[in-house]
Structure formats: C-alpha cells, structure tokens
N, C-alpha and C positions, 0 to 999 in steps of 0.2 A: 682478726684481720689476716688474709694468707701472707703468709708470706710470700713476698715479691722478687721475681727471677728478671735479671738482666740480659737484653737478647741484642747480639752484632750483628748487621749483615755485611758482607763484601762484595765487590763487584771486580770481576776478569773480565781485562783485555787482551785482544788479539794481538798475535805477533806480527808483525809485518816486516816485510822485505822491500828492498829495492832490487830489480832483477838486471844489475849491474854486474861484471866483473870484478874480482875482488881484486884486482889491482886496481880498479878505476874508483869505483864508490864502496867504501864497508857496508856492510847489513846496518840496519836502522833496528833497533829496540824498542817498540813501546812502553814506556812508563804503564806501570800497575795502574797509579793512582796520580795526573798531569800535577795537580798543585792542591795544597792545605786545603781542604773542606771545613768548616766547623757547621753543629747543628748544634740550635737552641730548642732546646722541646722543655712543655712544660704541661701540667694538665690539674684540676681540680674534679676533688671527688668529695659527694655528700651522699650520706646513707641516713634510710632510720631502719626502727622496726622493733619487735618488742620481745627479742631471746635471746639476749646478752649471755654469753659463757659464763664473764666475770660473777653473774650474781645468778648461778644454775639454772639457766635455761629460760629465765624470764628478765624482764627489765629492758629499759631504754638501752640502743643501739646504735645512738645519734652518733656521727661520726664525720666531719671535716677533713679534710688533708687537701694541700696543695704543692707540687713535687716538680721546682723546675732539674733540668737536665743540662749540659752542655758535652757534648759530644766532640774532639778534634780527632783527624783524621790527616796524619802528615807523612809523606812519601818519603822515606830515606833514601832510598835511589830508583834505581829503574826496577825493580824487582820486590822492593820490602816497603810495608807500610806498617805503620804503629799509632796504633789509635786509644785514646785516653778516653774515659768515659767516667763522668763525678756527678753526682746529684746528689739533694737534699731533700726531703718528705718533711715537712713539719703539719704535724695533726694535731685536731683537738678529738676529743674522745669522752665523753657523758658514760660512754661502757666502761673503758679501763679505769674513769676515776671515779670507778665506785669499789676497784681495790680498797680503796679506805671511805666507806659514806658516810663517816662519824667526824665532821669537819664543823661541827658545831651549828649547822642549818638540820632541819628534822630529816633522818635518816629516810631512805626509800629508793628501790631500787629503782622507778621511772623516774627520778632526777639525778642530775649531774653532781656530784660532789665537786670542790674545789679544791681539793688536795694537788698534791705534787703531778698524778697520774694521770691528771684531764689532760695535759698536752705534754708533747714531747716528738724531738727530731732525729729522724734518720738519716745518717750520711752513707755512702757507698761509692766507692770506685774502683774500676775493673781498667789494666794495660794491657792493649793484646798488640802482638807483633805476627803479621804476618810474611811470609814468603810465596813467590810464584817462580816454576821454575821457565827458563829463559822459553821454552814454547809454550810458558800460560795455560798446561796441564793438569798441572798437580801444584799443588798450594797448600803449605803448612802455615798453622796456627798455634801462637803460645798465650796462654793468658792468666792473670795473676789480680787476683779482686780481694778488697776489702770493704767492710760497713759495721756499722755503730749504733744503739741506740741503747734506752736508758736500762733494757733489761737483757737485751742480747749483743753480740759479737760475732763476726765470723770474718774466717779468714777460708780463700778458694784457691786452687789453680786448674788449668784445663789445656783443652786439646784437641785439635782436628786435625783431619788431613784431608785431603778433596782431589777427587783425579777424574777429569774429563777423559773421553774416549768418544769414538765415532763422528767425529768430526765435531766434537763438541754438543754432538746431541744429548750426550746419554752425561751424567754426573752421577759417580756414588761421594758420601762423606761420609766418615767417623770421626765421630767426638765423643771426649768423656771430660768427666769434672769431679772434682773432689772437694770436700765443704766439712771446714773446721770449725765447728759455731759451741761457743759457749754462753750458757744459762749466767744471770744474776737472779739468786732464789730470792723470788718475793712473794712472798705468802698470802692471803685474804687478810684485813687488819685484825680480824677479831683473833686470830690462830698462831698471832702471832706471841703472842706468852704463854704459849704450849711447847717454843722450842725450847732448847737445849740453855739458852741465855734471858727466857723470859721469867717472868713470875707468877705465872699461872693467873689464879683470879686473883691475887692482890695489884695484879696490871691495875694501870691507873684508868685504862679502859672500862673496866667492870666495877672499879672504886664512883666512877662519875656515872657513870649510868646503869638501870637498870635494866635487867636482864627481864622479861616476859615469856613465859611459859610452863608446863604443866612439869614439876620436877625439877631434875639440877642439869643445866648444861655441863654436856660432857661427848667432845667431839671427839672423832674417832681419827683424827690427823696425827700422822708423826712425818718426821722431816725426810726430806729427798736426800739421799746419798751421793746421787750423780750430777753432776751440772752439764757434761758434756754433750753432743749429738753432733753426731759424724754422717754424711751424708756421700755418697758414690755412684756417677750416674755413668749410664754408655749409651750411646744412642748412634744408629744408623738410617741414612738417607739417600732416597735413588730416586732421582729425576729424568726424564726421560720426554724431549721432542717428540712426538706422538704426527703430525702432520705438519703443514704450515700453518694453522688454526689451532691445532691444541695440545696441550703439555699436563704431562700429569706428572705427578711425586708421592712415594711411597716411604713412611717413616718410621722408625719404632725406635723406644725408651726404654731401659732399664734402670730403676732406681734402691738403689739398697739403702737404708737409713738405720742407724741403731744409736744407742744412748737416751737422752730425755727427751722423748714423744709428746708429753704430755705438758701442759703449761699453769706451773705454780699457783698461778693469782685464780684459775677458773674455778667456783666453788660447784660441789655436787651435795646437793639435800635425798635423804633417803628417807623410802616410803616407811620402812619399820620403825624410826625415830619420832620421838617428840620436838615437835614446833618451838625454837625459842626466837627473840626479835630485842633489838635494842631499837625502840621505836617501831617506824615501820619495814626496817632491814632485817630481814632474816638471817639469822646465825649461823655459817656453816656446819654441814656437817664430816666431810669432807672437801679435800680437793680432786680435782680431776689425777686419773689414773689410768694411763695404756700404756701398753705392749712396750717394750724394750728397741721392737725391732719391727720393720716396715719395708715389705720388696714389692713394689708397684710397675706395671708393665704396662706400658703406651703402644697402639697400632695407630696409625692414622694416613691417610692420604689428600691431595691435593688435587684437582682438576680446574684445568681453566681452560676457555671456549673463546678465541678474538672470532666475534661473530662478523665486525666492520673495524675499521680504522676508528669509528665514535665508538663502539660499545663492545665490553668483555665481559665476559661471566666467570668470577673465580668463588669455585665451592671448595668447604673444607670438610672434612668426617676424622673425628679421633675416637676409639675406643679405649678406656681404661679401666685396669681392675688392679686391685690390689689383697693382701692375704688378710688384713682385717676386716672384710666381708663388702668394700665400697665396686661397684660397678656402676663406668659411666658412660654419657653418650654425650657427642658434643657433636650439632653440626651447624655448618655456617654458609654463608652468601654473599658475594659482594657483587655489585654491580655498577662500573665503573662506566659515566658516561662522557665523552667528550665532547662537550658545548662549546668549543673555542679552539683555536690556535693554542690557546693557554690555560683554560679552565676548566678542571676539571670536577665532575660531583659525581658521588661515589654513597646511593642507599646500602643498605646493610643489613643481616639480623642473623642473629645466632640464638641456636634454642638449646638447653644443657638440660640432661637430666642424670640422676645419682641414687644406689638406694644407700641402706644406711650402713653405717660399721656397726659392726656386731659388738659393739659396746656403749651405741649411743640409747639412751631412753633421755625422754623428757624429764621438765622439772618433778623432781617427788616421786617417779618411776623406777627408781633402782634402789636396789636394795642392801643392807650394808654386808650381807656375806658373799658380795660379788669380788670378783678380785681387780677389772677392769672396769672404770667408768665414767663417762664422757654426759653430759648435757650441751655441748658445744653444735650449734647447728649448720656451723659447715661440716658435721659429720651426720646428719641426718639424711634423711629420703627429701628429697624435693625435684621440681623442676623451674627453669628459670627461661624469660626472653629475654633479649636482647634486642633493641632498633638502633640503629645508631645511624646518623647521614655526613658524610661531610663533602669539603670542596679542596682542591689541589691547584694552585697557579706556579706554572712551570716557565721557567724563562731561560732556555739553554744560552743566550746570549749576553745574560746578566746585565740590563741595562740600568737596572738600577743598583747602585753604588753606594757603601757606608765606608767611606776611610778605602784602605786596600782590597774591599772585600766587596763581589757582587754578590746581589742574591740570587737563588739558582731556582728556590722553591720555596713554596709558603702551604701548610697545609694545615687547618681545620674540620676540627670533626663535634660532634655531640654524639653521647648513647646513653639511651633509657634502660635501667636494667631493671628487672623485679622476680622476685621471686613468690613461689604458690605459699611460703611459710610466713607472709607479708615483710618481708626485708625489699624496699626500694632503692634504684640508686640511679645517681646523674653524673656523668663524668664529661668533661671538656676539657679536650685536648689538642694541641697543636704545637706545631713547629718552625723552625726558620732554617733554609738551608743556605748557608754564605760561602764562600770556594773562591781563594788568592787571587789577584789578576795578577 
C-alpha cells in the first residue's frame, strides 16, 4: 500500500485600503482567513487482484480502508493562520495478513488469514502556521506532522515560502520537508526462528506442521540491521496568469531517501531453490531487498482553460524518474461543469503509466545470487486508468446551519481505477466545508 502524503492548500487575500486621510479613517486590513473553517473529509477504498508483495508476487490483494479526516482552520489575527489537520485509516487487509497464514484454517496465499495483521489503524496529524505579510505578497509556512501505525512511525517538519509579484499574476513557491520514520522489523512467520532469539526448526512452527518439499528447507534470510529511513524533499512552483481565460503552473520535486527502502514482511521466492509449503503456503525464500538509497525527480505542469462562467478545463502532466530504473507518465483532466447557481459536477480521468525498477522480477524470477530483489508490483511495468465523476454544492451564504457553524460546501466524488496487471479499485470520497458565523 503506498504510502500516503498529506496535502494543505491556502488561500490569499487582498489588501485593501480606504482612500481617506490618515488623520480621518486608518487603513483597513483584510484578515487572511475572516473566521474558523472546519473540513470533514472522509473516503473509502476497496481493492483486489492477485500479486500481493507479502506472499512474493502472487496471492489475494483484497484490501478495505476507510479514512475520515477533520481539517480546522483558525485565524490568529489578521495576518496568521494555524491549521490542524488529524485523521485515522483503519483497514482490513487479506494481503498483509498472510504475514502469518499459519492461523490454524488451511494455509494459502488467495485466503485471508486471521492473525493480528488482517487489520490495523493509522493515525496522522500535521500543524501548519502560516504568515502573510501585511501586502498579502509573500506568505511563510511552518509545519510539523506526526502518524502511527502498527509497523511504522514517522515524525516530519517542513516549509514554504510564496511571493506574488505582477500584480499578483505571476506566484513562485518553495517548499521542503523532512521525514523521520522508523521501521518495527517484522519478518514473514515462517523466518521468524532463523533470528538471532528464534529456535530454528525446533520452533513450534515446524514442530506442528509439516514441511513439503524436495530436500531440507533452508532460507537464505538473515536479519535487517537498520530500522530507520529518512526521507528529504524540495520542490519548487511557478504559476503564472496567462490571459483572462487561462492560467498555467510549472512544478518540480526533489526527493532524497536513504535507510530501510525495502519492507520486512514482503517475501521473495527464487527460481534456483527448491519449492517447500506448509500446506498450501509457500515457504520463503527470502525477503524483499533494495537499495539503501532513492533520489527521485518530479517535472509537472498545470493548465487550465475558463472556457464560460458553466465550464473549465483543468489538465494535469507530471513526469518522474528516479535512480532505480522507475520512469513515469501521469496525465489528467477535469472538467468541471456548472449546472446551477450551486451545483457543481466535475467528470474526470487520469491515465498513469511506469516501467519497472531494476530490481523487480515476478514470482520465481530472481535468482538468489542477486543482491537486490523486489516482487512488489507497485515496482513493476504497468499502466493504469482512472474515471472518476463527482458533484460540488457551494453555498457562499451559508444558509444552512449546525450549532455556530454554516456550511459553505459539500463535495462528492467516485473513481474507478484499474490496472493492465489486474489490481482494481473503487474509492469514494467526500467532504463538508463548515466556517464560524
């Protein structure tokens, strides 16, 4: 499952004046941000497909998650906003819990085991303060995130800065981020009395059940030394007023990563070894194994067409490539139509494609005097669509009312995603946007 990046936007307002004497009336200030916003977003996502990492490169893929979100957004004066951002992921998982498929139901990688590993919840939350300065030019950002879950950690902080110029046509930003995430080693169950505290085959593992295959099982795993992985990103952005109709934006990412790339529980079978199975689970022969270190570089741009006051055209293109041999193409579409005073629908589709890293092979395809080795299919060659549709109801008047709070927006969406290596998926997402009277 990728891992998952949390994303803020902001919004700057104008300064205004009253064109009084300043003996008579002082200048007037616009507030950054008028009163408290809160956003409740929340979204569910179900996958399948049949090349689980966990059990090398085949097996059930089934995977559930539902992730709400609460977003606040509160104005400490006229100039500085501080925004708190927390959610929760809790998933089930048929892949990850077959970390252990020895749960006393007959072993096999297209079923779910019931161990500890079939679910489990992510917590994450990110504080960002930001500042504008009193002409709403230039706008710094501080931000400071944390998240949790039952095998990982990480702790972040970050950074921007943002300076309009030309009358506020033209925007550049910089931003960087730093990500301090620590590993919990958890191994595949069978490999696990091969560590340093197990007991080899007199584990109670290979005492109750029988081993299947031609010879003596004998994997070729010894233990990770590192737990850590340090992540450091920088990315620059230039937006740019183009006519009264169109605006485009130019981007680019830098990302450095080094420490433990690779992930514990994924198991790798090699084609030189003999086949062994407890039932019908295959025995690792390794675990997954890459690179130390990972510098990935992002270009992408933005164009959007206000063709009418009803209908916009916003296209997206990123390119990325990175040093372990991945290069990708992502491009997208929205078109955003306005059916109402208040309602908006918004079709969609994004098409991705990727080749492989240079350390991915399928199940059984690597060999064991490789030094890196991945069966993981988000490191594969594929390509993927995307449709997605949804609708937007905007109510800048906030007529309707919960407690102190109207709502401002309401937004729902669906998208179909699928991929050529058969992995399918359905996500549904939506939001509430409420803002202080």
């Amino acid at each position: 499952m990728e891992s998952k990046k949390l994303i803020l936007f902001f919004c700057v307002f104008s300064l205004s004046f009253f064109g009084f004497s300043q003996d008579t009336i002082p200048s007037f200030k616009k507030r950054v941000l008028e009163a408290t916003e809160v956003d409740f977003l929340a979204s569910y996502y179900a996958q399948d497909g049949n090349n689980a990492a966990v059990s090398g490169g085949i097996g059930t893929e089934k995977l559930t998650e539902g992730a709400p979100t609460v977003v606040v957004s509160i104005p400490v004066n006229a100039d500085d906003v501080l925004s708190i951002d927390a959610g929760i992921s809790a998933y089930t998982s048929a892949s990850s819990s077959n970390i252990n498929p020895f749960d006393g139901a007959k072993a096999d990688p297209f079923d779910a085991s019931s161990g500890a590993s079939y679910s489990d919840t992510w917590f994450g939350a990110t504080g960002t303060y930001s500042h504008s300065s009193d002409d709403r030019n230039t706008i710094w950002t501080g931000k400071v995130s944390v998240s949790n879950e039952f095998d990982y950690s990480s702790f972040g902080i970050g950074g921007s800065f943002t300076k309009l110029f030309n009358e506020r046509n033209t925007e550049i930003s910089l931003h960087g981020n730093v990500y301090i995430d620590t590993w919990k080693l958890i191994y595949p169950y069978e490999l696990r009395p091969f560590t340093g505290n197990g007991r080899g085959f007199n584990d109670f593992l290979f005492q109750v059940y029988n081993i299947t295959g031609d010879g003596s099982y004998n994997p070729d795993f010894k233990e990770l030394n590192s737990k850590g992985r340090n992540s450091y990103s920088l990315g620059l952005n230039f937006s740019q007023i183009l006519s009264e109709k169109l605006q485009g934006s130019l981007m680019t990412d830098l990302v450095l990563q080094n420490g433990l790339l690779s992930t514990p529980f994924q198991r790798v079978y090699f084609s030189d070894r003999n086949d062994y199975y407890i039932e019908n689970f295959q025995l690792a022969d390794d675990i997954e194994h890459l690179p130390s270190s990972r510098f990935k570089v992002a270009l992408g741009g933005r164009l959007n067409y206000y063709l009418s006051e009803l209908l916009i055209f916003r296209t997206y293109y990123r390119y990325y490539s990175d040093d372990w041999g991945i290069k990708s193409h992502t491009a997208s579409i929205e078109i955003p139509l306005k059916i109402s005073d208040k309602f908006t629908i918004y079709p969609a589709y994004r098409y991705y494609s990727q080749t492989a890293a240079d350390y991915f092979a399928p199940y059984e395809e690597h060999t064991s005097n490789e030094k890196y080795y991945t069966s993981d299919y988000d490191l594969s060659a594929f390509n993927a669509n995307q449709f997605g549709f949804g609708i937007n109801y905007t109510d800048i008047l906030t007529s309707f009312h919960l407690g102190n709070f109207g709502l401002k927006s309401v937004d729902l969406k669906y998208d179909h995603y699928k991929r050529n290596t058969g992995l399918t998926a359905n996500i549904i997402s939506g939001g509430l946007n409420f803002v202080t009277q």
